[in-house]
Residue frames as qw, qx, qy, qz and C-alpha x, y, z in Angstrom:
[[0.769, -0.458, 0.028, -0.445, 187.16, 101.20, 40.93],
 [0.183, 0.422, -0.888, -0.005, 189.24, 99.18, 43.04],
 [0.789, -0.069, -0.545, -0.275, 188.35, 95.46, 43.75],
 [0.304, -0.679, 0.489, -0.455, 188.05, 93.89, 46.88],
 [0.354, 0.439, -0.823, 0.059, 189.92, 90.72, 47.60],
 [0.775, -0.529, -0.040, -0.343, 188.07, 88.11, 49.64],
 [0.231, 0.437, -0.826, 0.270, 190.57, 86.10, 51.98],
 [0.824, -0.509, -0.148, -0.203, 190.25, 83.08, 54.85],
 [0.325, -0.830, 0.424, -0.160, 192.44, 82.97, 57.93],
 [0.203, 0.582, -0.787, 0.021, 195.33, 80.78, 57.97],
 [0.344, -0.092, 0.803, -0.478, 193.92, 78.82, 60.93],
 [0.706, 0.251, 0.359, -0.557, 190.85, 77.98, 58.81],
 [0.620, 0.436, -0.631, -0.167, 192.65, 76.77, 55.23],
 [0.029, -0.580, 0.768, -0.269, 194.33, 74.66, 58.14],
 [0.490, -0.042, 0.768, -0.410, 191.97, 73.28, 59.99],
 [0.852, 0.251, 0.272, -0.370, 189.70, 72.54, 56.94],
 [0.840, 0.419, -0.320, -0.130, 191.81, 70.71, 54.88],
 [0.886, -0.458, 0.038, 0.062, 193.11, 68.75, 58.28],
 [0.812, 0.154, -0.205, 0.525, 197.21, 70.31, 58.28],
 [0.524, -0.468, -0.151, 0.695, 199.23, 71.79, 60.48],
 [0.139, 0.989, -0.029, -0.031, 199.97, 75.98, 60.20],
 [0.431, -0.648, 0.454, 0.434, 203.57, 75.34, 60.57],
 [0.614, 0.292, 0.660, 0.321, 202.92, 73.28, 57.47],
 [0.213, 0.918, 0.322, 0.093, 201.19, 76.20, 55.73],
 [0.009, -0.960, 0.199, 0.199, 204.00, 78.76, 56.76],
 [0.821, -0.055, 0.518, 0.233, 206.36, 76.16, 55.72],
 [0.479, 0.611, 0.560, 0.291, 204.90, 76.19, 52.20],
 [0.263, 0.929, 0.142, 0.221, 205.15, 80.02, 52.48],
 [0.354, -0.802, 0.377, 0.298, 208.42, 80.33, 53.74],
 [0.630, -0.154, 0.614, 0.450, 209.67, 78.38, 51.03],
 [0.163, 0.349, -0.194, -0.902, 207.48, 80.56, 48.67],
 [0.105, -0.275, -0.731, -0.616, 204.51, 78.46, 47.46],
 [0.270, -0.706, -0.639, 0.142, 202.07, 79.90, 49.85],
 [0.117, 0.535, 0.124, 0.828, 201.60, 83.64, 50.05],
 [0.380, -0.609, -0.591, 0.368, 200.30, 85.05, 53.57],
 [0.034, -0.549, -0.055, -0.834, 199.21, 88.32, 53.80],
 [0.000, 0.242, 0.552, -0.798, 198.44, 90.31, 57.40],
 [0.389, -0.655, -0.380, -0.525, 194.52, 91.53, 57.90],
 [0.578, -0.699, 0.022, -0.421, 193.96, 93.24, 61.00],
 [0.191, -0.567, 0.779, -0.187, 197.17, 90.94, 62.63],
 [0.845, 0.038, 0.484, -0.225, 195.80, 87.80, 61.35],
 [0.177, -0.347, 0.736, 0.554, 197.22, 85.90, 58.81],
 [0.684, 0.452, 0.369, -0.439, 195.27, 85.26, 56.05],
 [0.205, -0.213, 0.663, 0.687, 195.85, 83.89, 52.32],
 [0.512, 0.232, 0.084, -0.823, 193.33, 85.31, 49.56],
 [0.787, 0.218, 0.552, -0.167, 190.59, 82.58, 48.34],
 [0.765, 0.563, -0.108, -0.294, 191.48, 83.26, 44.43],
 [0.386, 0.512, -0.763, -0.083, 194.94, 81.26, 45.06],
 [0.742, -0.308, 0.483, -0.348, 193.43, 78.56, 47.07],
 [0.937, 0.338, 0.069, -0.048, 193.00, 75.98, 44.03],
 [0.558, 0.581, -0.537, 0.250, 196.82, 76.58, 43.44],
 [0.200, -0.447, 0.722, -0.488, 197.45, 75.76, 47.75],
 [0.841, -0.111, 0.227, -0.479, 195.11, 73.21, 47.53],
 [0.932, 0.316, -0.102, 0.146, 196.82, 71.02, 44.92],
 [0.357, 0.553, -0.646, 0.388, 200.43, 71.74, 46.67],
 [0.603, -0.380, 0.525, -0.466, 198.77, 70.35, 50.06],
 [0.973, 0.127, 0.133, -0.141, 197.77, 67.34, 47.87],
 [0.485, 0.730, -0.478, 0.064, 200.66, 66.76, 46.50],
 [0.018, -0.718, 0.542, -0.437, 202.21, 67.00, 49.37],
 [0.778, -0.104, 0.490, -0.379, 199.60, 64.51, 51.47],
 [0.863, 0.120, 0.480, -0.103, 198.92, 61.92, 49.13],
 [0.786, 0.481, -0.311, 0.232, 202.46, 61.60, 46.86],
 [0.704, -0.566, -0.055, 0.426, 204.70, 62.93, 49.44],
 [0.682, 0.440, 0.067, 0.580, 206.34, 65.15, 47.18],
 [0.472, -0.430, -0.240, 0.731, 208.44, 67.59, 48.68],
 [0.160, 0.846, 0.147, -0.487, 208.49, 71.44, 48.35],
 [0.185, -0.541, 0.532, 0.625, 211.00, 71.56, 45.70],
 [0.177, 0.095, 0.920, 0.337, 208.98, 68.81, 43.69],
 [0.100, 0.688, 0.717, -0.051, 205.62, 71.17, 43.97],
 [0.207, -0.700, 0.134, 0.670, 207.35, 73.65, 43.43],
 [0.180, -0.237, 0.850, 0.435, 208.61, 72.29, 40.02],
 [0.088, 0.323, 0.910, 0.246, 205.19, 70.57, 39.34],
 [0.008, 0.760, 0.309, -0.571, 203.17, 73.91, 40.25],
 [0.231, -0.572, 0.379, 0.690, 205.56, 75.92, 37.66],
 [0.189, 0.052, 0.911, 0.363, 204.78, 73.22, 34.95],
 [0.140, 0.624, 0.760, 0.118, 201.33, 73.18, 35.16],
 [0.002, 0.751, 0.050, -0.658, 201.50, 77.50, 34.90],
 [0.036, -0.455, 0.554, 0.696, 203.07, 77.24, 31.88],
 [0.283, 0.305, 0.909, 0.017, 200.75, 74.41, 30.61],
 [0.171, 0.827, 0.501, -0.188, 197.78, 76.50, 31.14],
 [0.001, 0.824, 0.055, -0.563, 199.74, 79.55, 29.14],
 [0.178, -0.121, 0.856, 0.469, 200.98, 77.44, 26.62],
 [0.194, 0.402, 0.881, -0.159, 197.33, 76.45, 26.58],
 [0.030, -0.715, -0.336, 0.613, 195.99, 79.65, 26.41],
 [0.132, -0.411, 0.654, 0.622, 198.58, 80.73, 23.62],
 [0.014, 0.080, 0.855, 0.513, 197.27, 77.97, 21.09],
 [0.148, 0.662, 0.732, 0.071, 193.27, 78.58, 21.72],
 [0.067, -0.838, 0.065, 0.537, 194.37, 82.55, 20.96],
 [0.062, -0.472, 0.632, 0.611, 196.00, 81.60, 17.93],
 [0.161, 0.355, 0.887, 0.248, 193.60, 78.89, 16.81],
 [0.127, 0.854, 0.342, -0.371, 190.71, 81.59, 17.25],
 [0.317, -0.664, 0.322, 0.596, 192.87, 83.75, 15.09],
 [0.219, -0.141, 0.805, 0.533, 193.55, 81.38, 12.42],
 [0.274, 0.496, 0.800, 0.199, 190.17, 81.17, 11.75],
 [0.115, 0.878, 0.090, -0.456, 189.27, 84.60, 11.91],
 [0.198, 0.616, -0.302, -0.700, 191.45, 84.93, 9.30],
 [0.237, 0.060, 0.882, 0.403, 190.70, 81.94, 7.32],
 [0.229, 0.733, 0.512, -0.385, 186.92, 83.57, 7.43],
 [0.078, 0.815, -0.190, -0.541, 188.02, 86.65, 6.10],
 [0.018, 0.216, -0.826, -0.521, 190.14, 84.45, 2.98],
 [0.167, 0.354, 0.875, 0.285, 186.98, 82.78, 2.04],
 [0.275, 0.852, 0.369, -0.250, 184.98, 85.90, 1.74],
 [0.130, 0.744, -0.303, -0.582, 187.65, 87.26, -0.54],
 [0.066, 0.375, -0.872, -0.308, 188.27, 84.13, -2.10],
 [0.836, -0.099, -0.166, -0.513, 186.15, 81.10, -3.56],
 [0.780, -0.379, 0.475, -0.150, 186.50, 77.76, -1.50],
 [0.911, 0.401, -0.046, 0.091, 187.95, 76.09, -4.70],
 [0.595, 0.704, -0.242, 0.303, 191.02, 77.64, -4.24],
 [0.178, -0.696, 0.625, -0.306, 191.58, 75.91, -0.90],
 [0.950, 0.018, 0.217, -0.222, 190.74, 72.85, -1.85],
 [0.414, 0.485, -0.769, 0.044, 194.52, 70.98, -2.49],
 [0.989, -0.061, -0.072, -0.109, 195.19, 66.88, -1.94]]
């Protein structure tokens, strides 16, 4: 089944979070903004907003340029997969620590 992407028009990200479209195509000419055509409209889809939102901020209230949100965008990807990583492995560990104490008796993980 395929899935069906919701999107909002360029002109609207714009206007509601009070910046310029040139700004916006900026951002996607430089490649953190994505724009996709609908019907000849430009549009970018709502599930990457939270990632355009925080590069507008950035942008507004540090000033940090594209290269620096770029950079600080990247980071925080990896973060969250780094993240991701260790509560996948913790989850793991215990599964198998479970599994050792039903084969084993708790004395015999008990060291000081």
């Amino acid at each position: 089944m395929a899935t069906t992407r919701k999107y909002i028009t360029l002109q609207q990200f714009a206007d509601f979070h009070q910046v310029s479209v040139t700004l916006i195509r900026e951002f996607a000419d430089f490649g953190l903004i994505e724009i996709r055509q609908t019907e000849n409209i430009s549009c970018i889809y709502s599930d990457d907003m939270e990632k355009y939102e925080r590069a507008i901020r950035l942008h507004r209230e540090l000033g940090v340029n594209k290269e620096g949100i770029e950079i600080i965008i990247g980071m925080r990807e990896k973060l969250t997969t780094m993240q991701n990583e260790l509560n996948r492995l913790r989850h793991l560990l215990k599964k198998h620590e479970d599994k050792m104490l039903t084969l084993f008796p708790k004395e015999f993980f008990d060291v000081e």
